[in-house]
C-alpha positions, 0 to 999 in steps of 0.5 A: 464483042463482035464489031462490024465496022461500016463507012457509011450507013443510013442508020446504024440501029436500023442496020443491025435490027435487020441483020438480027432478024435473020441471023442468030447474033451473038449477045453484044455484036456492035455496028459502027459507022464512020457516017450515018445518014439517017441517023435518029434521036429521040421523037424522031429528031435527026442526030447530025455528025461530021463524017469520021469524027464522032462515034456512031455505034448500035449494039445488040443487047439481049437475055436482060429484060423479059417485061416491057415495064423494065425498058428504062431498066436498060436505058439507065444501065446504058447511060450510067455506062457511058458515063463510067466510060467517059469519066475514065477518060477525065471528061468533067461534070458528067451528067444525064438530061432526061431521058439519055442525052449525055451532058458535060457542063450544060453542053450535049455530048451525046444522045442514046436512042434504044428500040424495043423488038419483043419477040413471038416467044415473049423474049425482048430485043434492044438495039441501042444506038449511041451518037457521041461527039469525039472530035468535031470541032465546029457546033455553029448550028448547034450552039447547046452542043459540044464534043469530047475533044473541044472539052479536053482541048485534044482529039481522042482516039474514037476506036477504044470507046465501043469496047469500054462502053460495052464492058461496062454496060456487061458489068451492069447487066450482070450484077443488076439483080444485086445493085439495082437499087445503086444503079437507080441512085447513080442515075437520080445523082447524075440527073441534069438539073435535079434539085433546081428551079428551071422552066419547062414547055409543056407539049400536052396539047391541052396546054400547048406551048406554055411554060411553068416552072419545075424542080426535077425530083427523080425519075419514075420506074417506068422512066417518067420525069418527077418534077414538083411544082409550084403549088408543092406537087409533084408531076410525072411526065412523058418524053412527049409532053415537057421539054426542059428549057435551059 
């Protein structure tokens, strides 16, 4: 694995999508920062973090999907990797919020954010980013999140993870084509809120702003959100039309 360390940087993925598209990297390079400016979430939303605490990373992931209809392929491997990871560190009640928010409890730990770049011979490009909360401590603006340290009551040791992470996204990526299958069962099992009753906002505009009431079921292969509702069907969802409210 190759690390460029960074102090400060305004994105890590928008650092390392630049540097891709004029070097040959090596499959896997990771960019870490110990601050992060411009730092992205899902929809555009910001990812906030307190400089040299949390662990900021992209990494260059290449040679794995060659069809836009598997993007979630990889955004599940990611996700199911960091768990692994964080599950050998004795994090507790691990779980996955739709679509790759990282849970402990009902706390947000972590959030991944992957782009997509499909190259002139077809060939596609992900950098994956990953923000994960280590050792901050003080979440007042944030009260839904939390950090690994406030959940184990001791700082970490934030340089490990990089290398952990990566050597379990490897492992998935080389046996997906056999374990496929398990690996989409891990994540239906490690979906936050699967299987109970809990209200959602729906952001469609034809129904703007409204709230109904939904069981999650599953994700879809293309990484829609299943969700039954109240008169017995079952729905799929964008990232942009429903937002969980818990």
């Amino acid at each position: 694995m190759k690390l460029i360390k960074l102090d400060a940087i305004d994105s890590t993925n928008d650092f390392l999508k630049a540097i891709s598209s004029k070097d040959d990297l090596d499959n896997f390079t990771v960019v870490t920062a110990e601050n992060q400016t411009k730092g992205k979430g899902q929809m555009g939303s910001k990812w906030q973090s307190e400089s040299g605490k949390n662990l900021i990373m992209s990494a260059l992931i290449k040679d794995f999907m060659f069809d836009n209809e598997q993007f979630f392929n990889l955004s599940l491997i990611v996700s199911l990797s960091v768990i692994e990871a964080l599950k050998s560190l004795n994090i507790p009640d691990l779980s996955i919020k739709w679509p790759n928010d990282i849970m402990s409890y009902n706390k947000k730990i972590g959030g991944i954010l992957i782009e997509n770049t499909i190259k002139s011979d077809g060939r596609i490009v992900s950098v994956v980013g990953l923000g994960l909360n280590v050792n901050q401590t003080n979440f007042d603006e944030l009260p839904n999140a939390s950090s690994l340290a406030v959940i184990l009551g001791k700082p970490l040791d934030k340089t490990v993870l990089p290398e952990l992470i990566i050597e379990k996204i490897k492992e998935k990526i080389n046996s997906w084509e056999t374990s496929a299958s398990v690996f989409w069962s891990e994540y239906y099992n490690t979906l936050f809120r699967k299987g109970i009753p809990m209200p959602f906002k729906n952001l469609n505009s034809d129904n703007f702003g409204q709230n109904f009431m939904g069981i999650i079921q599953g994700v879809s292969s293309t990484g829609k959100l299943q969700v039954l509702l109240e008169d017995d069907s079952v729905s799929e969802f964008e990232i942009k039309e429903i937002q969980m409210l818990y």
